[in-house]
Residue, then its C-alpha position, 0 to 999 in steps of 0.5 A: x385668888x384666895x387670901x392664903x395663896x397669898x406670900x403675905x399669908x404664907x409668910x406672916x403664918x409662918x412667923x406665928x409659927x416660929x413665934x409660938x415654937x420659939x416662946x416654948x423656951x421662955x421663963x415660965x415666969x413670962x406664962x401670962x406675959x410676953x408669950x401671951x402677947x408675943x403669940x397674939x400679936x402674932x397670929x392677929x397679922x394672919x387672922x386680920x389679913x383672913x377677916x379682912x379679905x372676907x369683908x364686903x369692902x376694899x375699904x374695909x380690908x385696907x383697914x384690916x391690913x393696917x391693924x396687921x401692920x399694927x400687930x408687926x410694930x408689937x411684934x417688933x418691940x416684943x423681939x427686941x425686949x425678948x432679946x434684951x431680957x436673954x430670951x432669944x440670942x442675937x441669932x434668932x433675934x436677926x432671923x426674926x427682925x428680917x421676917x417681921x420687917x419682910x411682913x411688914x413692908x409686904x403689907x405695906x404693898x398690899x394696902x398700897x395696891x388696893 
């Protein structure tokens, strides 16, 4: 089976998605902050997920998935501070914090059942 087959991919994409989409709206001002950072934390759970798998070790791709897990902890706190400057209404924060907590404890299941 291949990495993107995979739910954990699948959904962790599309949180990238939703992700870069969302901070579209964000102050011109955030340009070189938080869309920045939001947007890299984002995308590095599906990149380390797909560098992982082609990694020799299950060691190796074990580790991989801890710093996506990792990468779900920034995302967390960039959601919560995006909404508490007024980026994002409680609405799309909710949405957000469900996927992201979703990824995370499916990354939790993957590294578990290696």
């Amino acid at each position: 089976m291949k990495i993107e087959d995979l739910d954990v991919f699948k959904l962790s994409h599309s949180l990238v998605l939703k992700i870069y989409e969302l901070t579209k709206n964000f102050p011109s001002s955030e340009k070189f902050g938080l869309i920045t950072q939001m947007r890299r934390a984002a995308a590095s759970i599906p990149t380390n997920l797909i560098e992982g798998a082609y990694r020799i070790s299950r060691k190796e791709f074990k580790h991989f998935i801890s710093i996506a897990k990792g990468s779900c902890g920034e995302i967390k706190y960039q959601i919560f501070l995006s909404r508490d400057l007024n980026y994002l209404n409680n609405d799309k924060y909710n949405e957000l914090k469900i996927e992201y907590e979703r990824v995370s404890m499916m990354l939790t299941k993957l590294h578990q059942s290696l």
